[in-house]
C-alpha positions as CSV (number, residue, x, y, z in Angstrom):
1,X,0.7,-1.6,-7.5
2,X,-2.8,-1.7,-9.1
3,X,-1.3,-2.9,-12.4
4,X,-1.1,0.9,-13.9
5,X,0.8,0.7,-17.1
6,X,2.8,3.9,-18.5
7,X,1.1,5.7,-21.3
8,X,3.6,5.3,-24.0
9,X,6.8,4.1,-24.4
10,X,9.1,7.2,-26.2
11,X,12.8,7.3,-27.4
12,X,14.7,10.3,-27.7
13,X,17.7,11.3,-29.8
14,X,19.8,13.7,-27.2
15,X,23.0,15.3,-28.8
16,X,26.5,14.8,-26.5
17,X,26.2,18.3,-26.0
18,X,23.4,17.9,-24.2
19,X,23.4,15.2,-22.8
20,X,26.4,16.3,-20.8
21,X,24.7,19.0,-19.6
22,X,21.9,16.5,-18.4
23,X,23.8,14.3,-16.4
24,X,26.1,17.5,-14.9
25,X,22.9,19.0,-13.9
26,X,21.4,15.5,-12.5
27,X,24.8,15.1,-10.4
28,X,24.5,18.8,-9.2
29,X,21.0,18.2,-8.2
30,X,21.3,14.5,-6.4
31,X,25.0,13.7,-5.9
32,X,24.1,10.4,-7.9
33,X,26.1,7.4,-6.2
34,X,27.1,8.7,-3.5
35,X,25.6,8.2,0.1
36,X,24.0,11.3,1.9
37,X,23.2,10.9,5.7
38,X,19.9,12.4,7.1
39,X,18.6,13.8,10.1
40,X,15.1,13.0,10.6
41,X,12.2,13.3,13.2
42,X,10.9,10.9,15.2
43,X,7.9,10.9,14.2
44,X,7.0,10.8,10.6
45,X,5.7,9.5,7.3
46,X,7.1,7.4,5.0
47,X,5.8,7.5,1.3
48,X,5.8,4.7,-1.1
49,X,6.0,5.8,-4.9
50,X,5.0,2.9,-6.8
51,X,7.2,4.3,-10.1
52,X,6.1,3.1,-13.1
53,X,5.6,-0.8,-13.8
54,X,8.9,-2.2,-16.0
55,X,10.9,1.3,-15.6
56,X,12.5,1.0,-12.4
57,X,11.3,4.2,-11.0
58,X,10.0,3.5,-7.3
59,X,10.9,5.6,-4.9
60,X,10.9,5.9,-1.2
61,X,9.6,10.0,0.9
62,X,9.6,11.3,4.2
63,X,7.8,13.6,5.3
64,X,8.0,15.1,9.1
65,X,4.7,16.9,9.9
66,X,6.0,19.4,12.7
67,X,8.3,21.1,10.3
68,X,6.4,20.4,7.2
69,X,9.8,19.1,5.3
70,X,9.8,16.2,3.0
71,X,12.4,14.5,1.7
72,X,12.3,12.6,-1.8
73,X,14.5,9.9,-2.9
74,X,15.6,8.6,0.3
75,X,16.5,5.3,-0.4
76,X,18.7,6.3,-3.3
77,X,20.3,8.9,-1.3
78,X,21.1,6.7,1.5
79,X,21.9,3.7,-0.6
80,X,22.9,4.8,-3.8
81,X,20.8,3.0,-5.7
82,X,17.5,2.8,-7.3
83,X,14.5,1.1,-4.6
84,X,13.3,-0.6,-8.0
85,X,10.8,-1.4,-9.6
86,X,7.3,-0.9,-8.3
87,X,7.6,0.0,-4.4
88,X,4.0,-1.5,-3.3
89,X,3.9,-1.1,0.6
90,X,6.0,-0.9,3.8
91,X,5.8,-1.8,7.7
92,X,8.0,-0.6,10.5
93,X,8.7,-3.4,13.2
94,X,11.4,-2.8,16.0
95,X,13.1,0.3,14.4
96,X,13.7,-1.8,10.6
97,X,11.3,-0.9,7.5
98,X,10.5,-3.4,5.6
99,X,9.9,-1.8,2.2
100,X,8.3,-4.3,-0.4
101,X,9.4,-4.2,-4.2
102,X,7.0,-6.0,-5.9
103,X,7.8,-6.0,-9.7
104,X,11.8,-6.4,-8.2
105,X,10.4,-9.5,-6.1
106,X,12.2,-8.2,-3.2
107,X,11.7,-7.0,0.4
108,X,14.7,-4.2,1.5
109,X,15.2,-3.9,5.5
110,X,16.1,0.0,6.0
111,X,17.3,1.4,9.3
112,X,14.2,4.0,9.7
113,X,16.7,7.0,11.1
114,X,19.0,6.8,8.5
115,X,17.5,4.9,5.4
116,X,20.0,3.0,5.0
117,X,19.8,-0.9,3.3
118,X,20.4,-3.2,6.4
119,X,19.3,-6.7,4.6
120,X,16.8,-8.2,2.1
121,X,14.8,-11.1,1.2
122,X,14.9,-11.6,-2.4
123,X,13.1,-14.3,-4.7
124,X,9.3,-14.0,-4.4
125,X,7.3,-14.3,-7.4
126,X,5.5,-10.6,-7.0
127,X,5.2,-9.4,-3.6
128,X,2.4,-7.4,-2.2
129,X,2.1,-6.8,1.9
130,X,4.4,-8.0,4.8
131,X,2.7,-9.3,7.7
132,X,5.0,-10.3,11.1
133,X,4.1,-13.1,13.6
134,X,7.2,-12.5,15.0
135,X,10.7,-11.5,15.0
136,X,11.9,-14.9,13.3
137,X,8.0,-15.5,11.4
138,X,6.2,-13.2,8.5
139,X,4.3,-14.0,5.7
140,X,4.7,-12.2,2.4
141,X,1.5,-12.1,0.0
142,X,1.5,-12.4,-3.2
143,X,0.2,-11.7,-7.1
144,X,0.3,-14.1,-9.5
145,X,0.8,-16.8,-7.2
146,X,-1.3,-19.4,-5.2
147,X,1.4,-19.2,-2.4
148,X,1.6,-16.6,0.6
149,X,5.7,-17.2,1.3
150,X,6.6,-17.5,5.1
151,X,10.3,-16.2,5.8
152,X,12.9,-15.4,8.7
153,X,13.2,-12.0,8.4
154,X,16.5,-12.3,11.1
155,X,17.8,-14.6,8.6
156,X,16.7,-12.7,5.6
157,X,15.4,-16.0,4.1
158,X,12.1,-18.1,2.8
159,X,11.1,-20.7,4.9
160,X,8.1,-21.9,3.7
161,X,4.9,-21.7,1.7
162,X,1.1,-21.6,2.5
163,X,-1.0,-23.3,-0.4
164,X,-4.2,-21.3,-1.2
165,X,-7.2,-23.3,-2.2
166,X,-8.9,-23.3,-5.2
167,X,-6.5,-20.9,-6.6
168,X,-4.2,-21.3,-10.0
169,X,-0.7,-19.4,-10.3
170,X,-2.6,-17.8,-13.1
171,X,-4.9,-15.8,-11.1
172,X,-3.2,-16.0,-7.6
173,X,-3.9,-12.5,-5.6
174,X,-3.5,-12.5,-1.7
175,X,-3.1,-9.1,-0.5
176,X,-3.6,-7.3,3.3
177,X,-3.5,-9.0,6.2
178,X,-4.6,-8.5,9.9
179,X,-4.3,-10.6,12.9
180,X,-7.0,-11.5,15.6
181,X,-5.5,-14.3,18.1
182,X,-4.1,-16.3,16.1
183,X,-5.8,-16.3,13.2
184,X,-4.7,-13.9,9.9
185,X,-7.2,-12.7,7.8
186,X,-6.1,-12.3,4.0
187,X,-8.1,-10.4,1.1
188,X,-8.1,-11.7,-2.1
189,X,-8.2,-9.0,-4.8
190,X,-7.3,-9.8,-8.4
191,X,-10.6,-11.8,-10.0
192,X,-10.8,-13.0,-6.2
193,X,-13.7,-12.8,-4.1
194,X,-12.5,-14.2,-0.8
195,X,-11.5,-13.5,2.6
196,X,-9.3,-16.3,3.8
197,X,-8.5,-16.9,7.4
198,X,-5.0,-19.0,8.3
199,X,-4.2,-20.4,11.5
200,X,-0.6,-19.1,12.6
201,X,0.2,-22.3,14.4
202,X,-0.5,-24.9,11.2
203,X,0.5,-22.0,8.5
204,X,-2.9,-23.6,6.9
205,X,-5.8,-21.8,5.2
206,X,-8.6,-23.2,8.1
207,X,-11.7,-20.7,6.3
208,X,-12.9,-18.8,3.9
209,X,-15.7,-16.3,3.3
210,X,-17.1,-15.2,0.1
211,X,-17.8,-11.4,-0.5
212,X,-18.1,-9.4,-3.6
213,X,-15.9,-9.3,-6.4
214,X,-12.2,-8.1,-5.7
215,X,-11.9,-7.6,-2.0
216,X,-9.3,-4.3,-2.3
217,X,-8.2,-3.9,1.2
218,X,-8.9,-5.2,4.8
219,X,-8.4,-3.6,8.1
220,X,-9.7,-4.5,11.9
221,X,-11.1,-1.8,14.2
222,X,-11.4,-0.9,17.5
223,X,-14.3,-3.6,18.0
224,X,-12.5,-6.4,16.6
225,X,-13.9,-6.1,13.3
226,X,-13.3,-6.8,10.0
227,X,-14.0,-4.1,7.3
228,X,-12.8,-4.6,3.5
229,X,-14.3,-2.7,0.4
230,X,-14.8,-4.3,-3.2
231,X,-14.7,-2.7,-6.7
232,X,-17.2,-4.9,-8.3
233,X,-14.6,-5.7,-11.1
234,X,-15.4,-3.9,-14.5
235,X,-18.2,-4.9,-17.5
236,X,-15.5,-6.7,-19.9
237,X,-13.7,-8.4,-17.1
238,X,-14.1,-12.1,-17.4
239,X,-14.5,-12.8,-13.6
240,X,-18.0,-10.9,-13.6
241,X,-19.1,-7.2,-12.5
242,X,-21.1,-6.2,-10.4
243,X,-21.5,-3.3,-8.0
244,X,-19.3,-2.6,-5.2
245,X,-19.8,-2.9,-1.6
246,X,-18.2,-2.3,2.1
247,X,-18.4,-5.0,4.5
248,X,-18.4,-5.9,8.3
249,X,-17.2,-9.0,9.5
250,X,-17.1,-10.5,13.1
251,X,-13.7,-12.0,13.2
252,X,-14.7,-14.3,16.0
253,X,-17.6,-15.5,14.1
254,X,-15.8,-15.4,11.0
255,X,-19.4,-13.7,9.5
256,X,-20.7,-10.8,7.7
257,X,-22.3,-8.5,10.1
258,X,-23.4,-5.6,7.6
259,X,-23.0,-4.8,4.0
260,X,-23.2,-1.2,2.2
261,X,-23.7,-1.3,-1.4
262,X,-22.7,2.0,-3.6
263,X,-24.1,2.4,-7.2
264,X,-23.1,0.6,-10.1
265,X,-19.9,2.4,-12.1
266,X,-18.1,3.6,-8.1
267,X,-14.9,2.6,-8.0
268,X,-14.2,2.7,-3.8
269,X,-10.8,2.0,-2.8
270,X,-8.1,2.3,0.2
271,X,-10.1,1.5,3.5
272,X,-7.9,3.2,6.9
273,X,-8.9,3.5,9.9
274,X,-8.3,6.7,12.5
275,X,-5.7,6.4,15.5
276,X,-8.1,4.9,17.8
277,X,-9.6,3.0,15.1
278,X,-13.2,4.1,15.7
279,X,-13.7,5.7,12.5
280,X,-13.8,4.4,8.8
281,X,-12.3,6.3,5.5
282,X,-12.0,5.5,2.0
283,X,-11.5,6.7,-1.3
284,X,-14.7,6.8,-3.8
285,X,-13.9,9.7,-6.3
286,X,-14.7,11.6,-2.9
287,X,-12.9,11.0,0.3
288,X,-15.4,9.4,2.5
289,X,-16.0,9.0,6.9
290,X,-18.0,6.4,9.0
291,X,-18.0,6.3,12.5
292,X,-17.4,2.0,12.7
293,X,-20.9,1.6,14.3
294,X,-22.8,3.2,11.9
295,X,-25.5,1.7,9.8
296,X,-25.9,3.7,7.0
297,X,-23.0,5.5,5.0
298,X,-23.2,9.1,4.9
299,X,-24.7,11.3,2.3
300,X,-21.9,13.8,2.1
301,X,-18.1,13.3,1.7
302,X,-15.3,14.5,4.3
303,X,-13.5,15.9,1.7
304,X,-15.1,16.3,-2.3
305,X,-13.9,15.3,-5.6
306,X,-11.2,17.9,-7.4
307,X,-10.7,16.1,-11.1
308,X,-7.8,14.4,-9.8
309,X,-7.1,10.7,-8.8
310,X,-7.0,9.9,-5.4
311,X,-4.7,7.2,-5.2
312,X,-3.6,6.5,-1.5
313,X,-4.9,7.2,2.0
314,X,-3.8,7.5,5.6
315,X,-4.6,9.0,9.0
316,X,-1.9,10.3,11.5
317,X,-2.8,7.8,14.2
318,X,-1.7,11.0,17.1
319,X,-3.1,13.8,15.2
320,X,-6.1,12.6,13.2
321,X,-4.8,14.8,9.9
322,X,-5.7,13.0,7.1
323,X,-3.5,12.5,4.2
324,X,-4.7,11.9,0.5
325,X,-1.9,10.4,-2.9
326,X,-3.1,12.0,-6.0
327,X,-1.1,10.3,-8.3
328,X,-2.6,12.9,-11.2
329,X,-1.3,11.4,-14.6
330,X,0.6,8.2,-13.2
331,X,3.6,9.8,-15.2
332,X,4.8,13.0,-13.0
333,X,5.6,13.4,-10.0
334,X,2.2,12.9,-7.4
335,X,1.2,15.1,-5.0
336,X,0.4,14.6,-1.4
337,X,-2.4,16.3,0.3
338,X,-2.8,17.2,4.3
339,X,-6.2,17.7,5.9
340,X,-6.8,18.8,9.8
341,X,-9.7,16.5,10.6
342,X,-12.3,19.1,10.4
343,X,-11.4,19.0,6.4
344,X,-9.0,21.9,6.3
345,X,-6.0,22.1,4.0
346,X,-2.9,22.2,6.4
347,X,-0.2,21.2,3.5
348,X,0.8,19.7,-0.1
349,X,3.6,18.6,-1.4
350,X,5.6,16.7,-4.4
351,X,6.6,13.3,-3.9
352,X,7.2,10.5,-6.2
353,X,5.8,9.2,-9.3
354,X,2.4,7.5,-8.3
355,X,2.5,7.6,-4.3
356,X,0.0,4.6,-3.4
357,X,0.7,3.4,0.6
358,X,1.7,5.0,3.3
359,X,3.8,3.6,6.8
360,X,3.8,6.2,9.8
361,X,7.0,6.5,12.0
């Protein structure tokens, strides 16, 4: 979630007429409550659609690039039942998907062949990104907390808390984590300017290091470095503006190695990494590439701006395709776009409304 409201909130009168009509049609269409059973590839990509924020509208997609098929709705289909409300991000450890509702405060195990609900951890204040230590030991980040939650996930339970410094309830924002020894590194994003680094032994925050303003994602490459990309905030935020850069940091060291700045008024998002992680993309209007030992960024894009808003980003870790969310008006249905790594269109398709992370199979 990056706190996108709905436009407008509308009520309509329906006569019973129609309105029978609607919901026969819906139940032709979906089969609404009952349970279907899939039959899915082994390797594939699972699509978190954030849904609007208070409407209860996230939705978990599949999408198996051999045959080019997606499937929409799975969770509901498998479950009957809604995922909730605002599906933020996902992870796949040992065959489970962990599937994190943030707005829901809630974190659904699936069974990743058949979608189907195998457990949950409920009662976090809003969570954000699942990180596991392991198979007994995760933490759970947060928004509007000063906590990062530390749970079972065998036991489907919280076990504990790690206090943030310097941090209020108020304006609490951890967010992606990676791991290097035993250390994880945290981004803070909202009015947060820090990375924070916990030891995994004491579940205490040990470090921190100051970048720019609102840190919006963090990944580790191939050379065991850090790399995390800031949107500079905005002119009537209270926290400050200023513009955005990429950084890398030596997770040894624990210090920045390089800094790119962009201009003033960018808006870079959504750092990923290739399969070998070797190679750098984000989103900035454009969809941007970096080889990870570069020292300059490069002057053209991978793939150019359309008008649209490019939302989400991930690379197929065997293939190398590259796969853009356009979440379009944050109202419909968004679209997902499929790129050969030499920039050429392969596919597109519907998913949800507002598709923002992606978790490969």
């Amino acid at each position: 979630m990056k706190l996108v409201l709905p436009y407008m909130n509308k009520v309509f009168i329906i006569p019973a007429v129609a309105l029978v009509g609607v919901l026969l049609a819906g139940c032709m269409k979906w089969d609404y409550g009952l349970e279907e059973s899939f039959d899915v590839a082994e390797h594939g990509l699972f699509i978190t659609n954030e849904g609007n924020f208070q409407y209860g509208n996230a939705s978990l997609s599949f999408y198996d690039p051999a045959s080019k098929k997606v499937e929409n709705e799975v969770f509901y289909r498998a479950n009957g039942m809604k995922l909730g409300d605002v599906a933020q991000s996902m992870v796949i450890r040992n065959g489970i998907g962990w599937v994190v509702g943030n707005n829901s405060h809630v974190v659904f195990a699936i069974d990743i062949n058949t979608f189907k609900e195998v457990g949950r951890i409920t009662n976090f204040t809003s969570p954000r990104y699942i990180h596991f230590l392991s198979d007994e030991k995760a933490y759970v980040t947060q928004i509007w907390d000063n906590r990062i939650f530390i749970v079972n996930p065998k036991q489907y339970k919280i076990t504990g808390y790690i206090d943030v410094p310097n941090m209020t309830m108020e304006s609490g924002s951890t967010e992606q984590m990676v791991q290097y020894g035993k250390y994880v590194y945290v981004n803070c994003w909202s009015y947060q300017n820090r990375i924070l680094k916990i030891d995994t032994e004491t579940d205490k925050v040990v470090d921190e290091l100051v970048v720019g303003i609102q840190p919006t994602s963090l990944v580790m490459d191939c050379n065991n470095k850090l790399w995390t990309i800031t949107d500079g905030g905005s002119e009537d935020s209270p926290y400050g503006y200023e513009a955005p850069s990429l950084y890398c940091i030596n997770a040894e060291s624990f210090t920045i190695e390089k800094e790119f700045k962009f201009d003033y008024g960018d808006t870079p998002s959504e750092v990923q990494l290739n399969g070998s992680k070797d190679k750098l993309y984000w989103i900035n209007d454009d969809i941007w590439e970096m080889d990870v030992t570069a020292d300059q960024t490069p002057v053209r894009p991978f793939l150019p701006y359309k008008g649209t808003i490019y939302y989400g980003l991930t690379v197929d870790p065997h293939s190398g395709d590259v796969y853009i969310a356009d979440a379009i008006d944050f109202v419909q249905p968004g679209m997902i776009y499929r790129y050969s790594e030499d920039g050429e269109l392969l596919d597109e398709f519907y998913s949800g409304v507002i598709p923002g992370a992606f978790c490969w199979k």
